[in-house]
N, C-alpha and C positions, 0 to 999 in steps of 0.2 A: 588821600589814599596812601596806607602803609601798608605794606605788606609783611607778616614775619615770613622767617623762613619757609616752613612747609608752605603757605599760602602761596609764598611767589615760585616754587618748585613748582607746585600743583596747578598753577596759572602758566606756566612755562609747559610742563606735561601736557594740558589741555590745545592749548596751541600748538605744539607739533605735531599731536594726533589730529587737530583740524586740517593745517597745513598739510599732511599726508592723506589724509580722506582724498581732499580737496583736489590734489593733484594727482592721485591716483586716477585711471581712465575710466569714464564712467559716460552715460549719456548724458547731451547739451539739458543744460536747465535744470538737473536734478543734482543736489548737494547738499550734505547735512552741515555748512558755515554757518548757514543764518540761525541753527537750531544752537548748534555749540557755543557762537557767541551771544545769542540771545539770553544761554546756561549759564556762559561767563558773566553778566552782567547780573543773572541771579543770584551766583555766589558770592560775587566779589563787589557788586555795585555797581551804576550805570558809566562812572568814568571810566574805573575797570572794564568795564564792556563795551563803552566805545573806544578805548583804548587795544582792546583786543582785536573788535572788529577793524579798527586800522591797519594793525601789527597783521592780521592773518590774511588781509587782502592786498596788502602793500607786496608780503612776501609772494602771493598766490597771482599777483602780477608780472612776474619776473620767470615763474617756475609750471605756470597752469598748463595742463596739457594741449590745449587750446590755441599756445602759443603768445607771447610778449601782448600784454594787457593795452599798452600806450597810450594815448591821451584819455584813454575811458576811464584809467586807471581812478583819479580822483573821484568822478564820480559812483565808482563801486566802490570807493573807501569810504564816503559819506555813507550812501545806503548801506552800508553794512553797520556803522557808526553806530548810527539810530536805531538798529535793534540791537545792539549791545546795549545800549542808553535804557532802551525800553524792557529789555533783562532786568535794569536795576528799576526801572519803576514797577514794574510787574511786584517784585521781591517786595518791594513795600508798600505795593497798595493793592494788589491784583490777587494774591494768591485765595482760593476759594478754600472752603470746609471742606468740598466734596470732591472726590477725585474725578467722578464723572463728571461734574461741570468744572474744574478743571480744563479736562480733557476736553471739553467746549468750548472753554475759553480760549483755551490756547491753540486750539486747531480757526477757531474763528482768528484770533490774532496774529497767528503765524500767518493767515490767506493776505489778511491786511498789511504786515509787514513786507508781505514779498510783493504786494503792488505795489507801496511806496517805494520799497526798491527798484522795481523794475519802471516806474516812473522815471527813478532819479535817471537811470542808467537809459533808459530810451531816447529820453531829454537829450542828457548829453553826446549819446549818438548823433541827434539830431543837432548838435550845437557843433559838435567838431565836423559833421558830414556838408554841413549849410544845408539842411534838409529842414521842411516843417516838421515841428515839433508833434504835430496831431497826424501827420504823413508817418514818422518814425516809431508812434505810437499805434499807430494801425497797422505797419509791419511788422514789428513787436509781439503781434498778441497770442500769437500759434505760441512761441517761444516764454509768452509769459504768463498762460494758461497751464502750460507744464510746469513752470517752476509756481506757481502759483497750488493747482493741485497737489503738488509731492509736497511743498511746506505744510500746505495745510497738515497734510495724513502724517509727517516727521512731526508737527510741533503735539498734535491730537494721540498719537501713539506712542512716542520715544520719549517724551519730557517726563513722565511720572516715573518708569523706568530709569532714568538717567537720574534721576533729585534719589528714588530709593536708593539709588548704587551710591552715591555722592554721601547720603546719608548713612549707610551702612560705616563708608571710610571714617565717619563722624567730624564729614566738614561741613556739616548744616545742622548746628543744633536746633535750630526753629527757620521755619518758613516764616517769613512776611517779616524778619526783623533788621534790625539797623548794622 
């Protein structure tokens, strides 16, 4: 992963407009990170994007309105990781002909990435509380039903919009390329 310049500005840009979404006040479970890093790892690559998804949750542990992340901290860095990761796979092997399936795709993918996340992070709930695991996941699910919902409707509504505007700046000369 190299970056020139404009690339690592506009990777730096994208990250603190996340990081200020993020920790802007908003309600529990609904957040546009896992959309913007999931973009990051569209435009830049999946290390890129799990490198972002690190960098924006690392920070957003420290800063979240929510208050000091603490020991959950790692595992919101993981799940966030893996849909940066999954940004770069998507970029090269996912992206469709059609923007309505598209727009299927990825509201279907966005649902499934924020249950993996919300797995990872329930888990570890459940790991640092000494709680069962399937105990901490059944508390969970009021909480991961909403962010589950709003990713879906954020990756199925805001992602073709966001790649048009990304493309407009002409940092994507093709989808689905290397």
């Amino acid at each position: 992963m190299r970056f020139q310049t404009r690339q690592l500005a506009l990777f730096c840009a994208l990250a603190a407009a996340t990081v200020g979404i993020q920790i802007a006040p908003r309600p529990p479970n609904i957040e546009a990170t896992s959309l913007t890093t999931f973009f990051a790892g569209v435009l830049f690559g999946g290390v890129a994007g799990g490198l972002f998804g690190t960098l924006v949750m690392f920070v957003n542990g420290f800063l979240s309105p929510w208050g000091f992340a603490g020991l959950i901290l790692p595992f919101q860095i993981v799940g966030m990781s893996i849909i940066g990761v999954a940004g770069g796979i998507f970029r090269r092997y996912g992206v469709a002909d059609s923007a309505t399936r598209t727009a299927l795709e990825l509201a279907v993918l966005g649902s499934f990435l924020t249950l993996i996340y919300d797995i990872i992070t329930n888990t570890g709930v459940a790991l640092i509380s000494n709680v069962p695991i399937v105990l901490a996941l059944i508390y969970g699910v009021v909480f991961s039903l909403v962010h589950i919902v709003s990713n879906t409707l954020l990756f199925g509504f805001a992602f073709a919009p966001l790649m048009k505007a990304f493309k407009a700046l002409g940092e994507l000369k093709t989808i689905g390329g290397k």
